[in-house]
N, C-alpha and C positions, 0 to 999 in steps of 0.2 A: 315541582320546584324543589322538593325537599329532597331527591337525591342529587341537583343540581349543589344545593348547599352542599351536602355531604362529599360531594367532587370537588366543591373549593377549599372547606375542609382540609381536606387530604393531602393536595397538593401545594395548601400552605405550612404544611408537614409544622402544624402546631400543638405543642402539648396537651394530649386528652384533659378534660378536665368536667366538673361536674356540671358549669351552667352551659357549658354548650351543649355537652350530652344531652340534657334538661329539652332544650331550645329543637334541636332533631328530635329525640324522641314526640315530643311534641308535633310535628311537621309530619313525620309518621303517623301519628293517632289521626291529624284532620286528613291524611289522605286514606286513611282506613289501612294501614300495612302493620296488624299487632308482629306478623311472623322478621318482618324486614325491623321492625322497631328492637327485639330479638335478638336477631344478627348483629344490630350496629351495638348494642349494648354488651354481647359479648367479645365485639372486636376489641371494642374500649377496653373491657377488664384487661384484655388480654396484653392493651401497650401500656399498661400499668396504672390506669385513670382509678383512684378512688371515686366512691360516689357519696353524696350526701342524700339526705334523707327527704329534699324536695327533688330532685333526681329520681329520686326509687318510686317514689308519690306518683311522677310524670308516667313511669314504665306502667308501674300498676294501675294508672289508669287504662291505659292503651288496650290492655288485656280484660281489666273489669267490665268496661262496658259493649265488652262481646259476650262477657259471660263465662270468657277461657282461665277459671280458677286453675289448672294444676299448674299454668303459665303462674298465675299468681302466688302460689306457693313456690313454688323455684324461686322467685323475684325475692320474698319472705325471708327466705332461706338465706340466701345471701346477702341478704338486708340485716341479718342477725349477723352474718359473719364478719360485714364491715363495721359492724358496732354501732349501726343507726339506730336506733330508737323511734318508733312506727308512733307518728302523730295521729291527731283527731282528723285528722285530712285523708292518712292511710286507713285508719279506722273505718272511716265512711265511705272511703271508696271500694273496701271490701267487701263492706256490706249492700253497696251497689253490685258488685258483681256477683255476690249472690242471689239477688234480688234480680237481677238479668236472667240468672241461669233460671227461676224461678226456685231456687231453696230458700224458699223464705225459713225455715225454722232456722237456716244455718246464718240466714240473715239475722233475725230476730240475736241469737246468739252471740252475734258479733256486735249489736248495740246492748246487749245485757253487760258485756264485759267493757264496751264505753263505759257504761253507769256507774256499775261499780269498782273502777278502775278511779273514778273520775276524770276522766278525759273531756275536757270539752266538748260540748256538740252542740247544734242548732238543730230548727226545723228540717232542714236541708235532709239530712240523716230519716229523718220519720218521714218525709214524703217518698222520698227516695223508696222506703221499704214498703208503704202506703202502693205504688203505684205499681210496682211487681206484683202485691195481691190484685191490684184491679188486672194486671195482664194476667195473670193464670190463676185467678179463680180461687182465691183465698179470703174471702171475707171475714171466717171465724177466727180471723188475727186482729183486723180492727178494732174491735173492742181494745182490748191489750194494747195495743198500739197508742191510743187516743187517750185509756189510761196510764200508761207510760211518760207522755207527754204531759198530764193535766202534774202526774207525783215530780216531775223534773222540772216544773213552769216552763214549759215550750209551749209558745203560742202557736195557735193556727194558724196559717196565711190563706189566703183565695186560692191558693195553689192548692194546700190541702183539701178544701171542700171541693175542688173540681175534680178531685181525685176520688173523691169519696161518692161524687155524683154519678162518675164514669163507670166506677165499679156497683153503684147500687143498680145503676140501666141493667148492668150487663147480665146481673141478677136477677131481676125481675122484681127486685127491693124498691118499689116507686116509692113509696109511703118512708123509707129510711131516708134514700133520696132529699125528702122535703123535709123532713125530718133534721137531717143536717143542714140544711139551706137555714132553716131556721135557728139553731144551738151556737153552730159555730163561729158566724160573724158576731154575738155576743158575746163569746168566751175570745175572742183574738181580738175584739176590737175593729171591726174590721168593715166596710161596705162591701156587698159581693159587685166583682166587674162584671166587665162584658161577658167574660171569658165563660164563669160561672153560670150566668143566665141562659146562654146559648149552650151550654150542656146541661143546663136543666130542661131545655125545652128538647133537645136529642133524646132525654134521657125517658122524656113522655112520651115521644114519636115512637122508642124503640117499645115498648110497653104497649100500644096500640091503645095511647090516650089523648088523641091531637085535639080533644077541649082543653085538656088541662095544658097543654103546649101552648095553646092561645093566650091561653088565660096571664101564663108567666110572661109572656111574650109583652099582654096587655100590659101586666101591674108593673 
């Protein structure tokens, strides 16, 4: 449907402008076309469309959550050149795309300079980097990660712990595992859901310990 739009678009022969750009790039990312999202971004430069800096946010997503950083550098680049100013939104989406590609240090890096930039940020940003180490196998950032959070007051959420659970499985960290089940619904305030429990009891089965999968299953 999203080149359908870009055909009506077209032939409503209307002024490029930044929130429809916005609107298609968008329609591109949910059909998965980062290379076509691309194309139409640089048709636009080209009929003279400025862009603003929720616009550049949209492209840069398209690209981050494949992990296609030198796309995101391009995008960067001429994000500086129209004079946009890269928000706590482009911030964290970068450091999603790193945390895609799996460079968590390049990730990590990109929330140091949130910090001390002061740029706003939330949880959103620490899971987000949290759950790249649980896909490719980086635990020895958690630490750092979790104290990062506690020196910033960024709570935990159930989202956090499930992340923290999925990566302890994957580790063979059962004991960290419950370990965090226990810590961090006290420091976030928080009751573990569904969601949490059922990968606490995965995270037993995957460990070849289906008492102690019962057991949580029980309590």
């Amino acid at each position: 449907q999203v080149e359908e739009a870009v055909k009506l678009f077209n032939q409503t022969k209307l002024k490029p402008n930044a929130v429809v750009c916005s609107i298609l790039i968008k329609g591109f990312s949910n059909s998965q076309q980062p290379q076509r999202a691309m194309q139409f971004w640089n048709d636009m430069r080209k009929n003279g469309m400025r862009m603003n800096t929720a616009a550049y946010n949209a492209l840069v997503d398209v690209q981050a959550k494949l992990g296609n950083m030198d796309e995101v550098s391009e995008i960067l680049q001429h994000m500086a050149e129209d004079d946009c100013k890269p928000d706590a939104i482009t911030h964290s989406t970068i450091a999603k795309g790193y945390a895609v590609k799996g460079d968590l240090d390049k990730a990590m890096e990109i929330l140091r300079v949130m910090q001390q930039s002061k740029v706003s940020h939330d949880c959103i940003v620490y899971n987000t980097i949290l759950d790249g180490c649980a896909k490719h196998k980086r635990p020895d950032l958690v630490d750092t990660i979790l104290d990062s959070m506690k020196a910033h007051a960024i709570l935990p959420t159930n989202f956090t712990l499930g992340i923290l659970i999925k990566l302890y499985g994957r580790m063979k960290q059962l004991e960290k595992a419950f370990d965090a089940l226990e810590v961090l619904p006290k420091i976030g305030k928080f009751t573990p859901n569904s969601a949490v429990w059922t990968g606490m009891m995965s995270a037993c089965l995957q460990n070849n310990q289906p008492a102690r999968a019962m057991k949580v299953f029980q309590d």
